[in-house]
DOKEKE-130371 format. One record per residue (C-alpha): residue number from 1; x, y, z negated; residue in one letter. Coordinates in pm, whole numbers. Each point is the difference from the previous one (the first is absolute). Layout:
{senu NUM {X Y Z} A}
...
//
This chain:
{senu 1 {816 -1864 418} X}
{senu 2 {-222 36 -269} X}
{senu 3 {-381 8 138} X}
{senu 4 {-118 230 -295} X}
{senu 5 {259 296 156} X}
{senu 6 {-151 -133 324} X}
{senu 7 {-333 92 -126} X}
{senu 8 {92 289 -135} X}
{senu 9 {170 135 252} X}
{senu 10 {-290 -113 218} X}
{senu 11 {-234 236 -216} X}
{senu 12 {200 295 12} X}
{senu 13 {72 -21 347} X}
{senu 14 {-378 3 125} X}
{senu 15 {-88 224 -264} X}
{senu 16 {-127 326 174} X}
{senu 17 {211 290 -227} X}
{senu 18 {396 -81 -23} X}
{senu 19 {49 -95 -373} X}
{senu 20 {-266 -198 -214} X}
{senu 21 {-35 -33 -384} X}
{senu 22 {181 -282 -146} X}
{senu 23 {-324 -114 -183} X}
{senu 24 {-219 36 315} X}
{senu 25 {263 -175 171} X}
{senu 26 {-75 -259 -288} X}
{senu 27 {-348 -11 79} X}
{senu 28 {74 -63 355} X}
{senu 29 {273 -286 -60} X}
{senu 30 {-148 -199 -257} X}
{senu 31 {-284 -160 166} X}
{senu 32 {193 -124 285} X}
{senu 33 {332 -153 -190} X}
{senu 34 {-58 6 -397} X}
{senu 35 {-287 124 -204} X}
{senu 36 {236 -6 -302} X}
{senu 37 {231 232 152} X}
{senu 38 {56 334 -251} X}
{senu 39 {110 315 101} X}
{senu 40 {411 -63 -211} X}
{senu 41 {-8 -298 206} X}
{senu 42 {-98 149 371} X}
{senu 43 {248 350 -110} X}
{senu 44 {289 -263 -53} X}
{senu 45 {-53 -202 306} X}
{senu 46 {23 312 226} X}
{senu 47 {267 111 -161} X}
{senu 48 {183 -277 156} X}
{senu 49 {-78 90 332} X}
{senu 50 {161 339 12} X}
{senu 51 {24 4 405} X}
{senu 52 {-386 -75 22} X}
{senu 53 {-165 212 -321} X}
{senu 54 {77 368 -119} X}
{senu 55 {-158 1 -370} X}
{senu 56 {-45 389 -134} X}
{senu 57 {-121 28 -333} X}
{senu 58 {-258 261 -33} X}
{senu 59 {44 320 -197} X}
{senu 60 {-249 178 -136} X}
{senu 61 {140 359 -82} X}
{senu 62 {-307 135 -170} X}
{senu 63 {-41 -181 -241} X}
{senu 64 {317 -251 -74} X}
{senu 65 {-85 -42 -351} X}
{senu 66 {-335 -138 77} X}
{senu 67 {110 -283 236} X}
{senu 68 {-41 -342 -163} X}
{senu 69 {348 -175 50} X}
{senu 70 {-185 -334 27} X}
{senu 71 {-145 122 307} X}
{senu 72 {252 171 178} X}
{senu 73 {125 -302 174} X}
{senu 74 {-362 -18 163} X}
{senu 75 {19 378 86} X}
{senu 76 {320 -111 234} X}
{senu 77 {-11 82 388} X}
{senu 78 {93 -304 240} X}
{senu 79 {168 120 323} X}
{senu 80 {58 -238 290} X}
{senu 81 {316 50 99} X}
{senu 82 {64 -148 337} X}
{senu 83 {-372 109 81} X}
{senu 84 {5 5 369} X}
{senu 85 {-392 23 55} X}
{senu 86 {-177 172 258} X}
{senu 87 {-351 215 -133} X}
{senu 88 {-291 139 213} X}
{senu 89 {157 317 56} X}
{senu 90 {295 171 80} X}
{senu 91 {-61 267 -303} X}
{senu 92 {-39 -264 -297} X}
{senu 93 {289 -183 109} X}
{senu 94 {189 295 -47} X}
{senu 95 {-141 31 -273} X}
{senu 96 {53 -319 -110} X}
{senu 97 {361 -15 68} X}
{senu 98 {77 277 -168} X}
{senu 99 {-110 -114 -357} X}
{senu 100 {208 -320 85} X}
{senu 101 {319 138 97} X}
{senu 102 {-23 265 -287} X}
{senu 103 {-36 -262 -267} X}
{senu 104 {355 -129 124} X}
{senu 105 {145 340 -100} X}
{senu 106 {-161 20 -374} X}
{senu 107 {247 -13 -284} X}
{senu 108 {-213 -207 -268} X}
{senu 109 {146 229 -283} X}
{senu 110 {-140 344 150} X}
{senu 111 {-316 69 -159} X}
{senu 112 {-21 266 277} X}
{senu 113 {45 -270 290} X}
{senu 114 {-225 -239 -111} X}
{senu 115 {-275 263 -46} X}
{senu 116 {35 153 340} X}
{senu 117 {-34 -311 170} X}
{senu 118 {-268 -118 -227} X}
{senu 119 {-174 312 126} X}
{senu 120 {71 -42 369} X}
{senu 121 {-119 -372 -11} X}
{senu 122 {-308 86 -160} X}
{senu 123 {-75 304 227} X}
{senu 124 {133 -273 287} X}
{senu 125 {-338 -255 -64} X}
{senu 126 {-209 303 -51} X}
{senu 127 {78 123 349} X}
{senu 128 {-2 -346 134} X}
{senu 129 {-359 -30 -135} X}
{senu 130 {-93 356 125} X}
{senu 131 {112 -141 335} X}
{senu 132 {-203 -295 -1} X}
{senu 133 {327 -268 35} X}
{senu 134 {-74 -334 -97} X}
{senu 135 {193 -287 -59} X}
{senu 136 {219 -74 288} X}
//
């Protein structure tokens, strides 16, 4: 196995909300395995793990003209997919859970799908803040 998807997956596993930004997932990788690592680079290795990372491209609907496609790639959502962790309480894993198992479901080519569960993941760490859940 390749220890940079173990590192990844790593991060997004013990990352409090359910999906993380690709490039925060960068910042969180790098250190540990390769400082040279770019965002193309880190996209295409979890690509090849497609039974241990859900990537969703975000969508901004607002405002699609204005998104820079340079940056889009770092505007991606990682999703762990075989995420079996265990949070602080009952009510954020639920809530957890949910964003995971709905970012199975997304068809990458609905603009509508990818910006409802853009919203829900967002308003998912918002909760989990309002709640107080760290880390688990």
């Amino acid at each position: 196995m390749n220890p940079l998807a173990d590192y990844a997956h790593e991060a997004v596993r013990t990352h409090p909300a359910a999906a993380m930004r690709l490039s925060d997932l960068l910042l969180s990788v790098a250190p540990r395995a390769d400082r040279s690592l770019t965002v193309p680079r880190l996209r295409r290795l979890l690509s090849d793990h497609p039974d241990r990372f859900r990537i969703v491209d975000a969508w901004d609907a607002r405002w699609p003209e204005a998104c820079d496609p340079d940056r889009a790639e770092e505007r991606a959502w990682v999703v762990a997919v075989d995420d079996r962790c265990a949070l602080l309480t009952k009510r954020a894993g639920r809530l957890r859970e949910s964003v995971r198992w709905l970012s199975r479901a997304i068809d990458p080519r609905s603009t509508a799908d990818l910006g409802r569960w853009e919203e829900i993941a967002v308003e998912e760490e918002a909760l989990r803040q309002l709640l107080g859940v760290s880390a688990p």
